[in-house]
N, CA, C and O of each residue as an XYZ file, in Angstrom:
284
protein
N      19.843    -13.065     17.349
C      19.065    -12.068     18.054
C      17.748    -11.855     17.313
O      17.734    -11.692     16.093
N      16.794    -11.858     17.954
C      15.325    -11.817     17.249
C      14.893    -10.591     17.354
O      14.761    -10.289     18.540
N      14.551     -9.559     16.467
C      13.770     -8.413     16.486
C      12.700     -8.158     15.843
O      12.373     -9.173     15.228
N      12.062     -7.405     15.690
C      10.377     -6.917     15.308
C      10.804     -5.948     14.435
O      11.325     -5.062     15.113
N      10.853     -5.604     12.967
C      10.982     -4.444     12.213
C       9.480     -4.262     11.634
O       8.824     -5.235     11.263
N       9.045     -3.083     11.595
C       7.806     -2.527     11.081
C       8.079     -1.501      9.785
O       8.362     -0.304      9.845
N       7.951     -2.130      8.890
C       7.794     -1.697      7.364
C       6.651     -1.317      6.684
O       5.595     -1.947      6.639
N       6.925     -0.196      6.125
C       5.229      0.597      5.160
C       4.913     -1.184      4.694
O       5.507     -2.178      5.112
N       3.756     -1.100      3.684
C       3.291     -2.283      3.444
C       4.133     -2.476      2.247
O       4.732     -3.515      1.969
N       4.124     -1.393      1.573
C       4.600     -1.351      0.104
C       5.686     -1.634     -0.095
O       6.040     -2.154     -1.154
N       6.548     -1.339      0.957
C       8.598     -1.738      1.354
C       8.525     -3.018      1.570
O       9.302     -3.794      1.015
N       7.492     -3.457      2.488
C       7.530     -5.002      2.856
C       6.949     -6.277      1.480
O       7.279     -7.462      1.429
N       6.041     -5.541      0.519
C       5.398     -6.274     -0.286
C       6.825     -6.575     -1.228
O       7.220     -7.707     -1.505
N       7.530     -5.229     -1.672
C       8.856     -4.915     -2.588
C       9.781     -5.964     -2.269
O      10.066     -6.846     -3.079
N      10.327     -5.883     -0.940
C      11.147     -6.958     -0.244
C      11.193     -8.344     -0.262
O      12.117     -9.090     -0.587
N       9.572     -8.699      0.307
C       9.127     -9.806     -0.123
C       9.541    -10.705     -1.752
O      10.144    -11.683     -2.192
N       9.008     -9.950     -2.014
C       8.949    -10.262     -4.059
C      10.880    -10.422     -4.062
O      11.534    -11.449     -4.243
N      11.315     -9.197     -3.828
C      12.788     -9.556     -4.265
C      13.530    -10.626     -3.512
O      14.509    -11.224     -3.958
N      13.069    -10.786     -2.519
C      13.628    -12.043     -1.478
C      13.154    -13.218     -2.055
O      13.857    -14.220     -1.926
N      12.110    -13.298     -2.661
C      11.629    -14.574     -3.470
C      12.789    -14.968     -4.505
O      13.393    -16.038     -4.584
N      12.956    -13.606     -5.411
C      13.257    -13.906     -6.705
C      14.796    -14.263     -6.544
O      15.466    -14.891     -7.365
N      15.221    -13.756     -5.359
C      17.089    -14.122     -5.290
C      16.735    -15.803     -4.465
O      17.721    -16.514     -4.270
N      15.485    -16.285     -4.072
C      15.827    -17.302     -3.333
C      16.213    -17.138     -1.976
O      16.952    -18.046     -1.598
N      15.932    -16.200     -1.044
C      16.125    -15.843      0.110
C      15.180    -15.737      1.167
O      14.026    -15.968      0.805
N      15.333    -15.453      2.383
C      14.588    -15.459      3.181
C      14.062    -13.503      2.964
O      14.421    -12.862      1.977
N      13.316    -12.974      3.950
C      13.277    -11.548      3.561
C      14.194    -11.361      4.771
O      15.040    -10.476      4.643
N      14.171    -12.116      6.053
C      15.172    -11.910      7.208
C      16.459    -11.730      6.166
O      16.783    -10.597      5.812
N      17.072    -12.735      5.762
C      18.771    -12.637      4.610
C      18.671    -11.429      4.487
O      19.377    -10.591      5.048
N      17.380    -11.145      3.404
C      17.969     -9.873      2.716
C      18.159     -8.868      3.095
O      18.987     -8.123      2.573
N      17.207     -8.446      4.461
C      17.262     -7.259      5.033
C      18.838     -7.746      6.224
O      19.119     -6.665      6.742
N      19.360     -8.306      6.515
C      20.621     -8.506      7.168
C      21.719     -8.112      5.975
O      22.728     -7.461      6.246
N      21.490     -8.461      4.963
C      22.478     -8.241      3.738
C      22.602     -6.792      3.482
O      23.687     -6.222      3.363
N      20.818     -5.908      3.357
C      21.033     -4.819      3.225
C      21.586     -3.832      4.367
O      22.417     -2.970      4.079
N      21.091     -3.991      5.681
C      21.706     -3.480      6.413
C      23.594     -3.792      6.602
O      24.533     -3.044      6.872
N      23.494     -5.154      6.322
C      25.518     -5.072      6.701
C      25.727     -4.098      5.295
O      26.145     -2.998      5.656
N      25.599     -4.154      4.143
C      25.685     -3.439      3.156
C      25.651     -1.968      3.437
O      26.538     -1.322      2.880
N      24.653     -1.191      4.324
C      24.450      0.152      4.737
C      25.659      0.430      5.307
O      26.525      1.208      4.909
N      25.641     -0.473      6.553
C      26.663      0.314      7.747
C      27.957      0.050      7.182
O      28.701      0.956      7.557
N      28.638     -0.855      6.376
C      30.084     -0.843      5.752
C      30.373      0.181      5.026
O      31.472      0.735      4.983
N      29.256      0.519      4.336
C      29.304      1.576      3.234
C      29.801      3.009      3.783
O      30.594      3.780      3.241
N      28.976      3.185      5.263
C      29.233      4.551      6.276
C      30.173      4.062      7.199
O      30.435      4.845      8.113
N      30.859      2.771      7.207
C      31.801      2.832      8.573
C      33.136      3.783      7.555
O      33.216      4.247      6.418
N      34.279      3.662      9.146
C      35.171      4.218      9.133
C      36.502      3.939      7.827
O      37.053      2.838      7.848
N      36.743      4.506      7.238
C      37.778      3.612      6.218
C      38.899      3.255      7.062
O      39.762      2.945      6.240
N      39.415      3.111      8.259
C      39.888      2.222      8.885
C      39.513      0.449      8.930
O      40.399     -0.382      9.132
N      38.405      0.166      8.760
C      37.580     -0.845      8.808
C      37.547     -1.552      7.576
O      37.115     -1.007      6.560
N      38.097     -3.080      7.581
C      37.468     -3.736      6.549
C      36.520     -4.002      5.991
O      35.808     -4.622      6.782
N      35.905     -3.879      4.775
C      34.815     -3.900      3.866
C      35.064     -5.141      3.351
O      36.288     -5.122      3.219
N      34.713     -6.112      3.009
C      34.021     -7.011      2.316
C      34.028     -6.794      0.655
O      33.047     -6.195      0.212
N      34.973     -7.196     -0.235
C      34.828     -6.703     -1.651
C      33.224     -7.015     -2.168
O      32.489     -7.830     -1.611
N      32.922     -6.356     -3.115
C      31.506     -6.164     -3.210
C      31.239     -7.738     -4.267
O      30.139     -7.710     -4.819
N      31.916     -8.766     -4.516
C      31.627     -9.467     -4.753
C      31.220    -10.394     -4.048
O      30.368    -11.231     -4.345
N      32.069    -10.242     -2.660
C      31.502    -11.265     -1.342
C      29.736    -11.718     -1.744
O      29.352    -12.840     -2.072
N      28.748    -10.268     -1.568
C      27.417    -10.354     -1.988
C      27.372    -11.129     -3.083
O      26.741    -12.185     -3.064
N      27.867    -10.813     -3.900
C      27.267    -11.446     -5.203
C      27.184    -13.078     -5.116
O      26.284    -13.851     -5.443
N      28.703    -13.335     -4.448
C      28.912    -14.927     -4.398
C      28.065    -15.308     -3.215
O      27.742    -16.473     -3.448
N      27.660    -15.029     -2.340
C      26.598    -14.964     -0.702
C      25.213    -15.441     -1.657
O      25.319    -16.661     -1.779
N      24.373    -15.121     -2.142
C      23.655    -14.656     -3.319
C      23.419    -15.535     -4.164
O      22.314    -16.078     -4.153
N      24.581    -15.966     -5.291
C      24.496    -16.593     -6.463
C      24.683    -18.309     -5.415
O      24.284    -19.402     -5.818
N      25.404    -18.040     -4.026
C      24.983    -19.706     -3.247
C      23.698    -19.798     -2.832
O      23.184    -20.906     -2.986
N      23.086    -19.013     -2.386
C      21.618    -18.928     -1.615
C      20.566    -19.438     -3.171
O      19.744    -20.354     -3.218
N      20.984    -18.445     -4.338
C      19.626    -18.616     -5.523
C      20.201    -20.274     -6.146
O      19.270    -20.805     -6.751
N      21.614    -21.258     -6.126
C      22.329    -22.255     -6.330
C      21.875    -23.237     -5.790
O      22.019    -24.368     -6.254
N      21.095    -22.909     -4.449
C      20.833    -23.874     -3.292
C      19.261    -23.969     -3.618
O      18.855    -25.017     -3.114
N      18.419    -23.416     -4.141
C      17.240    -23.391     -4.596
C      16.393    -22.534     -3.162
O      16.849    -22.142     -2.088
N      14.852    -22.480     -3.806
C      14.119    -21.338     -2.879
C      13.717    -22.161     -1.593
O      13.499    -23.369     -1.501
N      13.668    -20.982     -0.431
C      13.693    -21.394      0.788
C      12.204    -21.872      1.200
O      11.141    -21.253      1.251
N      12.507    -23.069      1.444
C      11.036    -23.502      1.627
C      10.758    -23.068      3.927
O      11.373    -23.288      4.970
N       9.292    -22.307      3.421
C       8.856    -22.139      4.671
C       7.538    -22.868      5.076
O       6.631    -23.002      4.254
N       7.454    -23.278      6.188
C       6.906    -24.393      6.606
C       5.271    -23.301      6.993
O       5.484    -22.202      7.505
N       3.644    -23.745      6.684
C       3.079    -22.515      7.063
C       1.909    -23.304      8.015
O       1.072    -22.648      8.634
């Protein structure tokens, strides 16, 4: 699904930089942070994801080397 998010400059510059440094896209990271948000507030009925899932998601993406974008 393709959407349009509009970020201060300064959130988007922050993002940027950290999406570099893990080796990610900034799309990944902001999908990572949001599934990360809403698990955190869903229902404790609901499976969560042990918080290492991320780490290992992560340590494959920075393993696989940086995402080359075509400009």
């Amino acid at each position: 699904m393709a959407m349009t998010a509009r970020l201060p400059d300064e959130l988007a510059r922050r993002g940027r930089r950290y999406a570099a440094e893990l080796g990610v896209s900034l799309n990944a990271l902001l999908a990572i942070a949001l599934r990360e948000y809403l698990d955190a507030r869903a229902p404790t009925l609901r499976v969560v994801p042990p918080p290492s899932a991320l780490a290992q998601a992560i340590a494959y993406r920075v393993q696989a080397g940086p995402v080359r974008r075509k400009r």
